[in-house]
C-alpha positions in Angstrom: 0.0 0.0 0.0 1.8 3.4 -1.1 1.9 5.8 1.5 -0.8 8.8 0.5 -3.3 6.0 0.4 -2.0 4.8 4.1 -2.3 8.4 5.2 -5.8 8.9 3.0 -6.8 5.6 5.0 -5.7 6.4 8.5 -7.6 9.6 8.2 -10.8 8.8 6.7 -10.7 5.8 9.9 -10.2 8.8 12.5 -13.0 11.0 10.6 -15.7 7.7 10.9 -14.6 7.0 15.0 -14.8 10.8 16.0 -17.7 11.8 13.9 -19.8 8.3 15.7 -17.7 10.0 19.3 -19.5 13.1 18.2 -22.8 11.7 17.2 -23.4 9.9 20.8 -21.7 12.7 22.6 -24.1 14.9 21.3 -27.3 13.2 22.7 -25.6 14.1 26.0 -25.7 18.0 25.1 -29.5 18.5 26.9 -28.4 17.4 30.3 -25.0 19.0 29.6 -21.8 18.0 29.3 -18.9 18.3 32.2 -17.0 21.5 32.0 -19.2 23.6 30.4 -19.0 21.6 27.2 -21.9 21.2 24.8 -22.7 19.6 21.4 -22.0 22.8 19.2 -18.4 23.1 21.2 -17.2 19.6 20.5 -18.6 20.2 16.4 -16.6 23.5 16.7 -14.1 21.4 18.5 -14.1 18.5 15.9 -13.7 20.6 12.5 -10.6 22.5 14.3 -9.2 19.2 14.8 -9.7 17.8 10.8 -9.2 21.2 9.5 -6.5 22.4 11.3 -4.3 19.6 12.9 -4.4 17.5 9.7 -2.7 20.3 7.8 0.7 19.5 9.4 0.2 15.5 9.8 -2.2 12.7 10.6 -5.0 12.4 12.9 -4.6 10.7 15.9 -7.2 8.9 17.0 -8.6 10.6 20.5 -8.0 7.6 22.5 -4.4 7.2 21.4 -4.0 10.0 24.3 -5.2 10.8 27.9 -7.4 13.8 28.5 -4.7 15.0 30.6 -2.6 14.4 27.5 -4.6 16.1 25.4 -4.3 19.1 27.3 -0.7 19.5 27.1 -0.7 18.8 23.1 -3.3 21.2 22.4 -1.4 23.7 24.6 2.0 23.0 22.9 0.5 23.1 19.4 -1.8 25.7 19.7 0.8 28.2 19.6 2.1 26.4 16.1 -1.3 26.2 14.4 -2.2 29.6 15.5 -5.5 29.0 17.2 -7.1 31.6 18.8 -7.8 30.9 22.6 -11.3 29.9 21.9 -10.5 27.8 19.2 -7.6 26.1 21.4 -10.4 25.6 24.1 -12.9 24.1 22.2 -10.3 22.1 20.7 -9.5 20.3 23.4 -12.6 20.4 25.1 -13.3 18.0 21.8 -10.5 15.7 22.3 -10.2 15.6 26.0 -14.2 14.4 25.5 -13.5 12.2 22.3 -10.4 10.5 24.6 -12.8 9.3 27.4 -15.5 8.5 24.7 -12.8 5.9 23.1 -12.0 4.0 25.9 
């Protein structure tokens, strides 16, 4: 298997798992989500993470990482991928979620 269609494949695998993450996550939105996190944050979440992340290299699947993980990611490559501090919060409001979700 050449290597753009291993990448193309890896991503389009990490695209299916969060956007199922996001679809059962989001049935949890009416009774609210922990840390002030609701559906349309983890969708605004979600597209920073395809859009923005996958620029520079592949998606890692949520679980690969710990929420606590994810934190310090986001906050290292935030800087890189010039997010805004909302974006950067939403961001890993997403993955932190998508992390537990996976496990």
């Amino acid at each position: 298997m050449s290597k753009p269609f291993r990448g193309m494949t890896t991503m389009i695998l990490a695209l299916l798992a969060t956007a199922g993450m996001v679809g059962g996550l989001s049935g949890c939105a009416a009774g609210g989500l922990s840390g002030g996190t609701d559906a349309a944050a983890l969708r605004r979440g979600r597209a920073i993470f395809v859009t923005e992340c996958a620029t520079c290299h592949r998606l890692f699947l949520p679980a690969e990482y710990s929420p606590e993980q994810w934190s310090g990611i986001v906050r290292r490559m935030s800087a890189r991928a010039s997010l805004s501090g909302e974006q950067a919060a939403d961001l890993e409001r997403y993955l932190r979620a998508a992390s537990r979700a996976g496990k």
